[in-house]
Each structure stands twice: as C-alpha cells, then as structure tokens.
C-alpha positions as a printed Julia matrix, in Angstrom:
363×3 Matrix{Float64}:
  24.89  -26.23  -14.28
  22.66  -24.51  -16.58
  20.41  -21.75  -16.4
  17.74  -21.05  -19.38
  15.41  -18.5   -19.8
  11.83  -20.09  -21.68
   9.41  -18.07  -23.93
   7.06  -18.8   -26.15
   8.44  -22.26  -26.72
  12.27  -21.43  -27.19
  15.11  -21.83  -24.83
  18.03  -19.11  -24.64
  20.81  -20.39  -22.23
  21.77  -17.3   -19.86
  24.62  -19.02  -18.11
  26.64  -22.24  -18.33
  28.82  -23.52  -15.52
  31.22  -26.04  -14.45
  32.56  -26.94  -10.58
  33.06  -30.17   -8.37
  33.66  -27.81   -5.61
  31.18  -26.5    -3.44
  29.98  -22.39   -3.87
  27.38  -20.07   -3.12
  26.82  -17.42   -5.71
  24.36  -15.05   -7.39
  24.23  -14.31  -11.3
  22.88  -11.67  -12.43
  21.91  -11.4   -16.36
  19.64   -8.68  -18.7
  16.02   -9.35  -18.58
  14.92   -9.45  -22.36
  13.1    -7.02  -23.76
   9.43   -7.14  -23.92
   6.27   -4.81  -25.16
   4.03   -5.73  -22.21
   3.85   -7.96  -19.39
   4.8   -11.24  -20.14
   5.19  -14.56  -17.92
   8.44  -16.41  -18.82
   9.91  -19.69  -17.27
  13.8   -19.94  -15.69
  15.2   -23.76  -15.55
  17.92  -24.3   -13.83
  19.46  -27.89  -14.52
  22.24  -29.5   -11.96
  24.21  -32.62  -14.6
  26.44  -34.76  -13.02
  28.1   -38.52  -13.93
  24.94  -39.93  -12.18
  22.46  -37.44  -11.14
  20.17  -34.67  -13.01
  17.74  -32.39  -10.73
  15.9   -29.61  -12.91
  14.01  -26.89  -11.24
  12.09  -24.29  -12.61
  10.11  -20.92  -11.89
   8.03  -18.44  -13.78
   8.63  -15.01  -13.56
   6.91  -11.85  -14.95
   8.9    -9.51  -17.34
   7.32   -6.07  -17.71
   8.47   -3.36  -20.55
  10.14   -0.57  -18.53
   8.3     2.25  -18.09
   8.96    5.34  -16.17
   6.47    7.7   -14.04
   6.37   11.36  -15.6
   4.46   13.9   -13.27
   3.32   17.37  -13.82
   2.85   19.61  -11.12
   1.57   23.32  -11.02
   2.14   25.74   -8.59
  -1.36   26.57   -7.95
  -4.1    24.46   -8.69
  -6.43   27.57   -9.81
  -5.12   30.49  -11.86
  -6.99   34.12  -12.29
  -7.15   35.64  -16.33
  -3.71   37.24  -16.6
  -1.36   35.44  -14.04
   1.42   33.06  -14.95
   1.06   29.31  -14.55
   4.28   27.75  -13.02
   4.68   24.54  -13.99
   7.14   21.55  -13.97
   7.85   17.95  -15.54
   9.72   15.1   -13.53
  10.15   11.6   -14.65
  11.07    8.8   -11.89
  12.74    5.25  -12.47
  11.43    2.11  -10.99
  13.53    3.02   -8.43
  11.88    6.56   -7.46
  15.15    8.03   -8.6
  14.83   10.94  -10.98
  16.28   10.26  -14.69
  17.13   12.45  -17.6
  14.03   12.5   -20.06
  14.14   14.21  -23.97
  10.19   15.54  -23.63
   9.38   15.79  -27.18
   6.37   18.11  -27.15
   5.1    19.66  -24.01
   1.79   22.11  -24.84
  -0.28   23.86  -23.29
  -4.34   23.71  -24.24
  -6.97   25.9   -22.92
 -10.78   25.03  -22.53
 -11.52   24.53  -26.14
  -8.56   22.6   -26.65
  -6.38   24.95  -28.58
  -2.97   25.49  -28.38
  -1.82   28.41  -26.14
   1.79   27.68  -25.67
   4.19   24.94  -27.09
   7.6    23.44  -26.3
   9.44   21.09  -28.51
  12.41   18.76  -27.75
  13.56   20.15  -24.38
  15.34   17.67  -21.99
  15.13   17.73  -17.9
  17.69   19.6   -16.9
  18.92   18.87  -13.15
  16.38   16.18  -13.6
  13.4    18.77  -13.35
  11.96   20.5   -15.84
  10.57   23.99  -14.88
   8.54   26.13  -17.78
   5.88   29.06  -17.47
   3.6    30.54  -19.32
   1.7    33.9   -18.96
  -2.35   33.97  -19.3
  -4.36   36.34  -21.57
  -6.11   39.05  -19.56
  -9.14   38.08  -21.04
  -8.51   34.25  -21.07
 -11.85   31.94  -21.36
 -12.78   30.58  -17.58
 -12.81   26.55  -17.26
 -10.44   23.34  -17.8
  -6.91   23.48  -19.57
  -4.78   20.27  -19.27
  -0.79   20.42  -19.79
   0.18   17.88  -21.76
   3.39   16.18  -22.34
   4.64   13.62  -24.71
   7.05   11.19  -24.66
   6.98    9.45  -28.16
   3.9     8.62  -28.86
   2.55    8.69  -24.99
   0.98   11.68  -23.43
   0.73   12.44  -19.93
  -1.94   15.19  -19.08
  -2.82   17.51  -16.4
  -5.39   19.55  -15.86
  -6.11   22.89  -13.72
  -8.69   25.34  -13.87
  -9.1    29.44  -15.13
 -11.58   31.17  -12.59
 -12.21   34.88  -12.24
 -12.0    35.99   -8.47
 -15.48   37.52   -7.21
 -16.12   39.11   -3.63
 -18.47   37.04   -1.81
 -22.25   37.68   -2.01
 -23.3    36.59    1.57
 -21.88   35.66    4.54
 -22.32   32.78    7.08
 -21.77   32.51   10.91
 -22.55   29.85   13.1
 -22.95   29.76   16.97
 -22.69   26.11   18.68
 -20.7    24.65   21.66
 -17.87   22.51   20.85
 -18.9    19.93   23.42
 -21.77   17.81   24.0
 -23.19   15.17   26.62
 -24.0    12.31   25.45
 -27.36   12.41   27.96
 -28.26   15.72   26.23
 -31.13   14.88   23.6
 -31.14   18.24   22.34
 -27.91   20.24   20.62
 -28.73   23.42   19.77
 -27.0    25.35   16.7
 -27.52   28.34   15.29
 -26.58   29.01   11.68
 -27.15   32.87   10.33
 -26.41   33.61    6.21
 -27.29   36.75    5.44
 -26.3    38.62    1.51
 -24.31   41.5     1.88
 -27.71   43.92    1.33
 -28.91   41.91    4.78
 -31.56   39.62    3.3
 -31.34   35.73    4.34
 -30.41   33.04    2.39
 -32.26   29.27    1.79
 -29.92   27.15    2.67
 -29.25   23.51    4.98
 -26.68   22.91    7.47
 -25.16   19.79    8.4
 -23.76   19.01   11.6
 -21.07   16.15   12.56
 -20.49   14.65   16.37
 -17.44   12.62   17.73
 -17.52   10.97   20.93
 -17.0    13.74   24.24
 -13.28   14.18   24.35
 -12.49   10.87   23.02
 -12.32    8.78   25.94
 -12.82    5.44   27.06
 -16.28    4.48   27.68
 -16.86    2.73   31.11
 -19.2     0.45   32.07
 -20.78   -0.15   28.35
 -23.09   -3.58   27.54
 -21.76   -4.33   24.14
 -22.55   -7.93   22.74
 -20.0    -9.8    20.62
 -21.82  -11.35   17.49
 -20.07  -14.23   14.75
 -21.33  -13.4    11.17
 -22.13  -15.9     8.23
 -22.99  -15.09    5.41
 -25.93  -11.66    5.85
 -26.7   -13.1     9.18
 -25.14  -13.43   12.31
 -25.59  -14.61   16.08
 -24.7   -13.19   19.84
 -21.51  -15.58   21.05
 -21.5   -13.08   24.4
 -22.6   -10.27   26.66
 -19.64   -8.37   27.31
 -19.3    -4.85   29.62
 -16.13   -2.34   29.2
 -13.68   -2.08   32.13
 -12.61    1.57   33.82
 -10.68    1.95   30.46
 -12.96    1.18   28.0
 -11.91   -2.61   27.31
 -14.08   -5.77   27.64
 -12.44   -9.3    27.68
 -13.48  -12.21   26.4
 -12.78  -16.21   25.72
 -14.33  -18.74   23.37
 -14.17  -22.29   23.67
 -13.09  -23.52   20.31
 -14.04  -27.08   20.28
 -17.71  -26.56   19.01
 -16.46  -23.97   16.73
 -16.7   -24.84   13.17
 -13.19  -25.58   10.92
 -12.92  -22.42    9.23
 -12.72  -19.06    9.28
 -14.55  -16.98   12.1
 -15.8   -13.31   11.7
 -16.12  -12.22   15.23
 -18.41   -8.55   15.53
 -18.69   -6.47   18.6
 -21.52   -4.01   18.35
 -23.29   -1.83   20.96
 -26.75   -3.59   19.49
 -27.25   -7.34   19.87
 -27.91   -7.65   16.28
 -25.45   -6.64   13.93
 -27.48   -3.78   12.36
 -28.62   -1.04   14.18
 -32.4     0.12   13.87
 -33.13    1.87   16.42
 -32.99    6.05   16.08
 -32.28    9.03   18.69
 -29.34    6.79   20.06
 -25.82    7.29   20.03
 -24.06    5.21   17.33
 -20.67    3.49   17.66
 -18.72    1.8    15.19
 -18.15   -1.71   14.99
 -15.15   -3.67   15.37
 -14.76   -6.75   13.57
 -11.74   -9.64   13.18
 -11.48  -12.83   11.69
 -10.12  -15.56   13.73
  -8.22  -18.57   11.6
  -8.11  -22.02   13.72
  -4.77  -24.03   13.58
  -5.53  -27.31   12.04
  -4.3   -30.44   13.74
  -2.03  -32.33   11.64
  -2.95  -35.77   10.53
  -0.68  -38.38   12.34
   1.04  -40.39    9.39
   1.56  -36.52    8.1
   5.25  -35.18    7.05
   6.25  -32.62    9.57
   9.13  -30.9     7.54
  12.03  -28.61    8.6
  11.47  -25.11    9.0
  13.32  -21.62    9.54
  11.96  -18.23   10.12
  13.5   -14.79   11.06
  12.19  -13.38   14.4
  10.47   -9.81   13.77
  11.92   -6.89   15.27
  10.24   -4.59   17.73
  11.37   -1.34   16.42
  12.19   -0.5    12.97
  16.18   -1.09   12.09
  18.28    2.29   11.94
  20.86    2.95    8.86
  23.86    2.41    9.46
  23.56   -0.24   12.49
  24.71   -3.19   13.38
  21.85   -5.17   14.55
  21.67   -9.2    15.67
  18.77  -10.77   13.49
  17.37  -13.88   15.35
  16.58  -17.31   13.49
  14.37  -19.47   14.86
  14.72  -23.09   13.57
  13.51  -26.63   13.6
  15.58  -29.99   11.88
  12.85  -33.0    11.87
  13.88  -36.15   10.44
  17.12  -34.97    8.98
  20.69  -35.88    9.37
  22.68  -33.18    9.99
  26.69  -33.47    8.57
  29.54  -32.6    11.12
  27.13  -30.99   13.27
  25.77  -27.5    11.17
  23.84  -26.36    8.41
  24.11  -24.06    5.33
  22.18  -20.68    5.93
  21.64  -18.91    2.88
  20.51  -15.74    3.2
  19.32  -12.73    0.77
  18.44   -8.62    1.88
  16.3    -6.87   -0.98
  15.7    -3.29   -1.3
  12.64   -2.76   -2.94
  12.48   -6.22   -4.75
  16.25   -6.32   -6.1
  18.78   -8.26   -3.86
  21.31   -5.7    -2.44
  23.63   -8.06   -0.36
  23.71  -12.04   -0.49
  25.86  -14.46    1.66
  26.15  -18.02    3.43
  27.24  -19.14    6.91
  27.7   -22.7     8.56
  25.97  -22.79   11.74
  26.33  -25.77   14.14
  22.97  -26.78   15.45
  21.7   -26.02   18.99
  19.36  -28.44   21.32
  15.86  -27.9    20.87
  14.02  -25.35   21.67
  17.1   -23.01   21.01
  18.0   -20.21   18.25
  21.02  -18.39   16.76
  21.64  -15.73   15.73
C-alpha cells in the first residue's frame, strides 16, 4: 500500500506499507506547507501478485493562519480618560496561543502616533495594555493597530466630548392595540431645555396583539415560478392558528416546488390601511421514481438523535442499514466508523456486525 501526496505535477510518497493480514488503521502525516490555498491530490494505491485498485481524492491545503482580536473596554472614550485595551490571538482550534506582537500602536484621528509598543509577547495568552488620553485630545476616529510581521490587524473607536442634552422627548401611547381599531393615537412632545419645540418625525412600529394565534383567518396558499405565481388553495386557521393542507402530486411538475402562504391571494400585497402578515414560504423536493433496469445499491445511515448528546455519556447510536445484491461472508459486515471534532477525527474504530432480517437495525 501506498499513499502519495500530488502537487503541481510531482509525487511525494507519505507512507509505504506492507501486510497480507487484514487491519483497520488511520495515518496521520504533516500537511506541507503552503502560501495560500491550494488544491492537492492524495492516491492511495492497493499492489498485490494479481490485483492493483488506485483511488484518489483532492483536498484543500490552506497556510495557517491565526485570528488576532482587539477589544476595548469602552467603545467611546471622553478627552483625558484611559483606553483599556487588549490583544488575543486564537488557533484554528479557538484555543488561545502564545503570539510575539511585534509593534502594537496607537494612532489618533490624523493618523499620528500617540503611543507605541514593540516586541511584547501574550502573556497568559492575553495581552492587556493602556494608554492615557490628552485632556485636550482631537474628537473623531483612532484605530489600534497591531502587527504581526508584516500583517496588521486594526481597530477602531471613537474620542467624543460629553455634552448635556439640549431638548428632551416624551411620548404618550398605549402599549396595546386592536387590530379593528383604524386609528392609534400617539403623542410625541420635544421640547429644548428653554421650552421651545423642536421639528422633528416620529416613527412608530406594531407587532401582532399579544402574539397569539390567529383564529379563523382566510389565507390562500400560492406556488411561485419564476416573478409569478398561482393560488393551489383556500385555506382557514384552526382555534390555534394552523391551517392544513394536501396536494395531489401526480399533476405536479418534476422539480422543485416553492409553496407561499399569504393573507392576499396574490403573492404581493397592494392593498393599504390593512394589517400585514408575513409570508411563509417552503420548497417541496419530489422523490424520483427509479428507473427499473436501475442499480439499487447498499446503503447505511446513522439515525439522528432527539436531544443533543451530553459529555461524558454513554449513549446507543442507531444504524439503519440495507445489503441489496450482495453476498454477505459468515453472516456480518465491517462497520467502519469515524467521530470528528470540528473537522479532525478524534476517535476511529471497526466492529463486525452479523446482519439482521429486513427491516431491522443495530446498534
């Protein structure tokens, strides 16, 4: 057995292997080095006396590159305060690493340099600095920025001076309203602080009442092509809000179906002074008969779980399998089976399961 790694026309061998016995195993071996993404191909070739099966795959290699974040502790800072700041760097794996910054500065609005840090390291994986503001610093945009080689990562936060408000706004409105009520009356007063009114607009949002189900409701279901679209079915909402429904698929067309349900029978609404609703829409896939001198191969897939799977636990996994055509030795198969964590296998394994009647599953 051999397993090669192609690129850009050459072949390095990764691993070479020899066994007339029978074995499940995973190797593991360096990805090479690359400066950006690059497809690659793996070959694995099976020799024997009389028999060679070659298979191959491509995979992506990407140059490793980890996050770096900068956070402040406030996101607006008066003339005079100290900004609080901090610099974390995250593997692929979300885990913080140990990262030599080799300039971290600090620029104000016109872009010059207020404050400066050179070759510091993360220490406890975190970097925390600070910096006091000038009294009189210039109001506007200044960006942290921190470099890593010849990458910089910025951010940016804003200098404001803090001024009293010069008017003041109250409102009076109900929190509820009936959907039979045409009129909703709100009253919005913004006076400055010397009592004079202010020009202003006011823009008010409704929900439906109390967010219950709506009884009793005509609402048409609609199948869209293309811009247009035509009513399937009148449908009316139950005691709790829901309307059934059943299509007859043999006159449906062999491909995808956008179903619509709308409160309007056409799928845009023109009509003003009326309560809006939003649509729902799905798209309904048809199962296409299989031609009758068609393969039907073998097939295996893992039942999903209800709830998600608690650390630590022992859980049964259910398989679900079906052996067409095939002749089965001594009565079981091979299951080879792989658990990933984030794309990277964690645990591998096989088992010999003897097969069940139809119909039936292991676990």
């Amino acid at each position: 057995m051999t397993i090669s790694l192609i690129a850009d026309g050459q072949k390095k061998i990764i691993l070479q292997e020899s066994s007339d016995q029978e074995f499940h195993r995973c190797f593991q071996f360096q990805a090479p080095h690359v400066e950006s993404d690059k497809v690659q191909r793996f070959k694995v070739e099976i020799r024997g006396e009389t028999f060679l099966s070659t298979e191959q795959r491509k995979v992506m290699i990407k140059p490793y590159s980890p996050m770096t974040f900068v956070q402040t502790d406030k996101p607006i800072y008066n003339p005079g305060q100290t900004v609080q700041f901090r610099v974390i760097t995250l593997d692929t794996s979300f885990s913080p690493v140990n990262q030599l910054y080799n300039i971290v500065e600090l620029e104000d609005v016109h872009q010059n340099r207020i404050g400066q840090w050179v070759n510091t390291s993360s220490s406890g994986n975190i970097l925390q600095l600070s910096h006091p503001l000038n009294s009189e610093a210039p109001v506007g945009s200044y960006a942290i920025v921190v470099w890593i080689g010849d990458n910089k990562i910025y951010h940016h936060f804003k200098v404001e001076k803090y001024v009293l408000p010069k008017f003041e706004i109250k409102m009076n409105l109900t929190d509820e309203i009936s959907i039979v009520h045409e009129e909703y009356k709100v009253q919005v007063c913004a006076t400055y602080t010397y009592g004079q009114p202010v020009p202003g607009k006011a823009e008010i949002n409704v929900v439906h009442y109390n967010n219950t189900p709506i009884s009793d409701m005509l609402v048409y279901l609609l199948e869209k092509k293309g811009w247009s679209s035509h009513r399937l079915q009148n449908l009316t909402t139950d005691s709790h809000g829901i309307a059934s429904f059943s299509l007859n698929t043999t006159s449906l067309p062999k491909e995808d179906i956008n179903l619509i349900v709308s409160n309007t029978p056409q799928e845009e609404n023109t009509r003003y002074r009326v309560p809006y609703f939003n649509r729902g829409q799905h798209i309904l896939s048809l199962i296409q008969h299989t031609a009758p001198h068609s393969k039907t191969s073998s097939s295996l897939a893992i039942q999903k779980m209800e709830k998600p799977l608690a650390c630590g636990e022992e859980v049964s996994i259910t398989i679900q399998y079906a052996i067409v055509g095939e002749t089965i030795p001594k009565g079981s198969v091979d299951v080879i089976y792989l658990a990933l964590s984030r794309g990277a296998i964690v645990q591998h394994g096989h088992m010999k399961v003897t097969v069940q009647l139809a119909g039936e599953s292991c676990n």
